[in-house]
MIMARPA-731205 format. One record per atom (N, C-alpha, C): residue number from 1; residue in one letter; y negated, x negated, z negated. Coordinates in nm, 3 decimals, padded with zeros to 5 digits. Layout:
MIMARPA-731205
[r NUM "a" [Y X Z]]
...
//
This chain:
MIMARPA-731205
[r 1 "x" [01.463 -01.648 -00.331]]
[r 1 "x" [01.434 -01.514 -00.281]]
[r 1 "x" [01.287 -01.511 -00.237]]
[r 2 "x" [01.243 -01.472 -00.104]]
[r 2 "x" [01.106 -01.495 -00.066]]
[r 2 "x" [01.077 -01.327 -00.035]]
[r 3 "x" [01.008 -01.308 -00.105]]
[r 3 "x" [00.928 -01.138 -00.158]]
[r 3 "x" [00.819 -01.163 -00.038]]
[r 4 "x" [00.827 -01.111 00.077]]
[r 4 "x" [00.683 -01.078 00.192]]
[r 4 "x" [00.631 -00.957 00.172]]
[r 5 "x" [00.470 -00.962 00.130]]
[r 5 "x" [00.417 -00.825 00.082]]
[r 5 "x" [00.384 -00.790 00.208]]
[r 6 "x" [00.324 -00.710 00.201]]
[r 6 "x" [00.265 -00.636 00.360]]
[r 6 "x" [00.136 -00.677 00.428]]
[r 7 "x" [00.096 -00.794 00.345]]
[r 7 "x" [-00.033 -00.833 00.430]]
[r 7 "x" [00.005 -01.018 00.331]]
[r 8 "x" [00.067 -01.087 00.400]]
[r 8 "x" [00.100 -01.251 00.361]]
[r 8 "x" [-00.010 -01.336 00.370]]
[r 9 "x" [-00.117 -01.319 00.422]]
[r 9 "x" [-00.226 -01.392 00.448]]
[r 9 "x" [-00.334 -01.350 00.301]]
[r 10 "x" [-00.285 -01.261 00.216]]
[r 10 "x" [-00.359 -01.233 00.097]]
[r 10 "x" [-00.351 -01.313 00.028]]
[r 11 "x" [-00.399 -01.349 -00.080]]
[r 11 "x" [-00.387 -01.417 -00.181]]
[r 11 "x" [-00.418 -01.355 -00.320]]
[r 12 "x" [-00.538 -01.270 -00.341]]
[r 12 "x" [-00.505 -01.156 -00.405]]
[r 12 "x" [-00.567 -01.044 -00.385]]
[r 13 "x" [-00.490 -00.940 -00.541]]
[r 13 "x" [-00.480 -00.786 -00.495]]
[r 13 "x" [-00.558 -00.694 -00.619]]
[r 14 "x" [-00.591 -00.583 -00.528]]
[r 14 "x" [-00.660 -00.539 -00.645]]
[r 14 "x" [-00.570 -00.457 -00.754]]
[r 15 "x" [-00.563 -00.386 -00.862]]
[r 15 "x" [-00.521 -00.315 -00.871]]
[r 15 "x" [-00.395 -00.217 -00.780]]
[r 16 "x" [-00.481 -00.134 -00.730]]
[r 16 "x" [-00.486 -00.020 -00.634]]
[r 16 "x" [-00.429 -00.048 -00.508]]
[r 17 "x" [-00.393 -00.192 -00.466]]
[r 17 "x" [-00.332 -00.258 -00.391]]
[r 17 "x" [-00.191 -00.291 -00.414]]
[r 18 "x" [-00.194 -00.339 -00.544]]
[r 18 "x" [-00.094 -00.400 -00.582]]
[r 18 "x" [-00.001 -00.297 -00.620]]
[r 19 "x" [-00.027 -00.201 -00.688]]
[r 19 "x" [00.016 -00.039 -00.701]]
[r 19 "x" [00.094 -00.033 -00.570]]
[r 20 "x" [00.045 -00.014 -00.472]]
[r 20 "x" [00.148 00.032 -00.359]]
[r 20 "x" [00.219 -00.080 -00.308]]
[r 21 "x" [00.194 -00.187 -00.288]]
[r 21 "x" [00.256 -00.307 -00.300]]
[r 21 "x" [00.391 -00.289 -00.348]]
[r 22 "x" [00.389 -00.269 -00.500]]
[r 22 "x" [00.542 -00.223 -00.607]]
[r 22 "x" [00.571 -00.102 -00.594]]
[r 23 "x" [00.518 -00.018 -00.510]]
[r 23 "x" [00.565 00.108 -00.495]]
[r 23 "x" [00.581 00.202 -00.652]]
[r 24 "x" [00.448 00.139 -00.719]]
[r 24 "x" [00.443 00.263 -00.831]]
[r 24 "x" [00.249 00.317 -00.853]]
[r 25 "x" [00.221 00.325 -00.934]]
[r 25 "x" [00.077 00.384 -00.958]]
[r 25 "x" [00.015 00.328 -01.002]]
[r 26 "x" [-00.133 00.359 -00.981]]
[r 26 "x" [-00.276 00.205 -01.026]]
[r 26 "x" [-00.238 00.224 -01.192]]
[r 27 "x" [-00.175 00.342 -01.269]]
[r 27 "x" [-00.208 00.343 -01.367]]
[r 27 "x" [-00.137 00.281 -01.457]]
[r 28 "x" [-00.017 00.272 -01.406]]
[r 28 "x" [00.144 00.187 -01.419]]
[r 28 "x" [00.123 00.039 -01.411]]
[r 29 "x" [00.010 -00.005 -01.357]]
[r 29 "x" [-00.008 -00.136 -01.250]]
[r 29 "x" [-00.111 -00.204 -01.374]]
[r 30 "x" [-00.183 -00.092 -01.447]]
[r 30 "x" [-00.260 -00.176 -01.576]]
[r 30 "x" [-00.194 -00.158 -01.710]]
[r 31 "x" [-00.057 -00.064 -01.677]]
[r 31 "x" [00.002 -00.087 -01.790]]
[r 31 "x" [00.041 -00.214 -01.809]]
[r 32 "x" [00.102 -00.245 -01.699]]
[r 32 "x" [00.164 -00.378 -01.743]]
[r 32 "x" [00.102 -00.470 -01.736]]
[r 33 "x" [-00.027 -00.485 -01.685]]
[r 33 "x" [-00.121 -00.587 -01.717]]
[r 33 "x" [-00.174 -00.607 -01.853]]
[r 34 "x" [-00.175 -00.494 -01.947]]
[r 34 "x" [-00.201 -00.473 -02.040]]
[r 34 "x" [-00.108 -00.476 -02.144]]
[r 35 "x" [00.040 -00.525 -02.098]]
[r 35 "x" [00.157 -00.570 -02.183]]
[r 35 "x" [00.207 -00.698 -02.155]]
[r 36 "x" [00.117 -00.734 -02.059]]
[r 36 "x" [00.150 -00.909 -02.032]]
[r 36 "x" [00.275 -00.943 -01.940]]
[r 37 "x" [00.349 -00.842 -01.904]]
[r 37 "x" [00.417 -00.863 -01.791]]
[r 37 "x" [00.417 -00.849 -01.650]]
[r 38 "x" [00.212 -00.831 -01.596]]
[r 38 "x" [00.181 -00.872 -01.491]]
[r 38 "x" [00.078 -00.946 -01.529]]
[r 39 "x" [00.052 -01.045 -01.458]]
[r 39 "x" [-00.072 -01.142 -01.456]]
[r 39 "x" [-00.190 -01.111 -01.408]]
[r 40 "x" [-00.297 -01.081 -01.432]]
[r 40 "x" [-00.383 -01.079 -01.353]]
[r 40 "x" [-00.531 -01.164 -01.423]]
[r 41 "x" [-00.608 -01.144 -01.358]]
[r 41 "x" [-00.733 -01.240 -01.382]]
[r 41 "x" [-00.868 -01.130 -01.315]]
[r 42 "x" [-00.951 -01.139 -01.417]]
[r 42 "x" [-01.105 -01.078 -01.418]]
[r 42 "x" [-01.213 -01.167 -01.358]]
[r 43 "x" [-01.269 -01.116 -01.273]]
[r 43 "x" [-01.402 -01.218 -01.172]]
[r 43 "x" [-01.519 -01.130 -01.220]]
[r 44 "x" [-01.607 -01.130 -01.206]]
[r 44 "x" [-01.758 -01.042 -01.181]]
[r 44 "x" [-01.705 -00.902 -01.233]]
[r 45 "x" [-01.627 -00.841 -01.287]]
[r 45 "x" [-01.580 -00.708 -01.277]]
[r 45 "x" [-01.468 -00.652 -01.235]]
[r 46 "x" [-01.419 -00.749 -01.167]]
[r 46 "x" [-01.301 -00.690 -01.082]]
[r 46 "x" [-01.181 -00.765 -01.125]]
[r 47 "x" [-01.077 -00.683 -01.105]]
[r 47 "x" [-00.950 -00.699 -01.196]]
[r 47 "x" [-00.874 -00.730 -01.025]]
[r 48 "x" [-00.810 -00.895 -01.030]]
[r 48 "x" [-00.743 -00.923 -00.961]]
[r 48 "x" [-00.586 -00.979 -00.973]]
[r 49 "x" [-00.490 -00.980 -00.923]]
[r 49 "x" [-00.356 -01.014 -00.936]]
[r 49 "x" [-00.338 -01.095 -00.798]]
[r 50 "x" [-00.294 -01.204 -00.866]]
[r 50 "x" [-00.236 -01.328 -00.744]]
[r 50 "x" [-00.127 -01.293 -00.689]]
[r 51 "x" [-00.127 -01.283 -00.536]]
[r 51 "x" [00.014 -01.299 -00.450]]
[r 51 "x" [00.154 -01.331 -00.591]]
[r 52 "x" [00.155 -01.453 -00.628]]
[r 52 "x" [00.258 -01.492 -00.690]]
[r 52 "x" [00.282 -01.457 -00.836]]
[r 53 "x" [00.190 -01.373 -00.901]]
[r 53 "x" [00.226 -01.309 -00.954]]
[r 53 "x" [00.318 -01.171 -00.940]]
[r 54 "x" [00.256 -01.090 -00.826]]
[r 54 "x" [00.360 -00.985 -00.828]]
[r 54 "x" [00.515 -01.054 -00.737]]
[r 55 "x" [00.505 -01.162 -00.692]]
[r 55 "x" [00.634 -01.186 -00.668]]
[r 55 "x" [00.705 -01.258 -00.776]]
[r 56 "x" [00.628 -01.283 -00.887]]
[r 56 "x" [00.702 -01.320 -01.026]]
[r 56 "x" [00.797 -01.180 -01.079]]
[r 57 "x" [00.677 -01.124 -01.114]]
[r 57 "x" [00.705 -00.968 -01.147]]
[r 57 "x" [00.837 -00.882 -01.082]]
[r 58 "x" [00.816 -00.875 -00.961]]
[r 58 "x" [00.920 -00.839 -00.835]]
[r 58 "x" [01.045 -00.952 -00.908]]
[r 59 "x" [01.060 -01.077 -00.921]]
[r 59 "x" [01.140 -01.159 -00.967]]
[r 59 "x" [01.239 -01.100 -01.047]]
[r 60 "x" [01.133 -01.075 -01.147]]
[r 60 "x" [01.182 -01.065 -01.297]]
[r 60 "x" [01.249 -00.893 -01.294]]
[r 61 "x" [01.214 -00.795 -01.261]]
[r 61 "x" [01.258 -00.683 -01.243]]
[r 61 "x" [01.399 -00.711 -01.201]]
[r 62 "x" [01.421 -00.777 -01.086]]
[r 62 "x" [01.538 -00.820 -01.013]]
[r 62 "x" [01.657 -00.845 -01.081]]
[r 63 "x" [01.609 -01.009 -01.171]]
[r 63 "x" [01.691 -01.088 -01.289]]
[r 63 "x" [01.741 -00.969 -01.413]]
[r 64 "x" [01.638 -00.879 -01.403]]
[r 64 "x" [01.671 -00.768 -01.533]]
[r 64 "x" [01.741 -00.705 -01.491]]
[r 65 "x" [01.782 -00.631 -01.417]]
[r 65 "x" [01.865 -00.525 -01.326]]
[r 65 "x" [01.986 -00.583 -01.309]]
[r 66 "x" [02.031 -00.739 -01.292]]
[r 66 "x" [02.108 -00.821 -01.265]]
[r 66 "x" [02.223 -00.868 -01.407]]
[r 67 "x" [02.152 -00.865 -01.456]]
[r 67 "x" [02.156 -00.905 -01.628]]
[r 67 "x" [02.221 -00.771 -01.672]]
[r 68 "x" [02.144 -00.654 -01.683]]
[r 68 "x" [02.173 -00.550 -01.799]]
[r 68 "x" [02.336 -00.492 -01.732]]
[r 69 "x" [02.351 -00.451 -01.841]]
[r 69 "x" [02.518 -00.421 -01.785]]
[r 69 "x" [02.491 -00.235 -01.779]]
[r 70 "x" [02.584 -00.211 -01.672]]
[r 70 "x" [02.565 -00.082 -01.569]]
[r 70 "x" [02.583 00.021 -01.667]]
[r 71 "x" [02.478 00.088 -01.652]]
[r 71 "x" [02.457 00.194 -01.725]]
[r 71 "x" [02.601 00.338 -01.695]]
[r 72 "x" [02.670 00.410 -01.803]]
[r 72 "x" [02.764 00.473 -01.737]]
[r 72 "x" [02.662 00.608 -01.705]]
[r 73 "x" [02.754 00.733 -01.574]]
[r 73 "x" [02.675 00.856 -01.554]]
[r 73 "x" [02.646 00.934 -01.650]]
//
């Protein structure tokens, strides 16, 4: 499965990037950095996430959704 974000020539994202990227919120975006089920990495200050991490992430959401058995209405 090949996940194309909206700018492929990136390599990485900030936060606040990556947030709209997954189509949820910067604040959502350090939750899960902060539960270990997004990757990211700290430079000088700045909190970055690799391309292939959020297409891990994107992955794994996928495999989970795939897996759990269908919720009834």
């Amino acid at each position: 499965m090949d996940l194309t974000l909206y700018r492929s020539d990136k390599l990485f994202y900030r936060p606040k990037e990556a947030a709209v990227v997954l189509g949820m919120s910067r604040t959502a975006v350090f939750r899960l950095i902060k539960t270990g089920e997004l990757q990211s990495v700290k430079r000088d200050g700045y909190r970055l996430i690799h391309v292939e991490a959020l297409q891990e992430f994107a992955r794994a959401l996928v495999e989970a959704a795939e897996s759990s058995p269908a919720r009834a209405a």
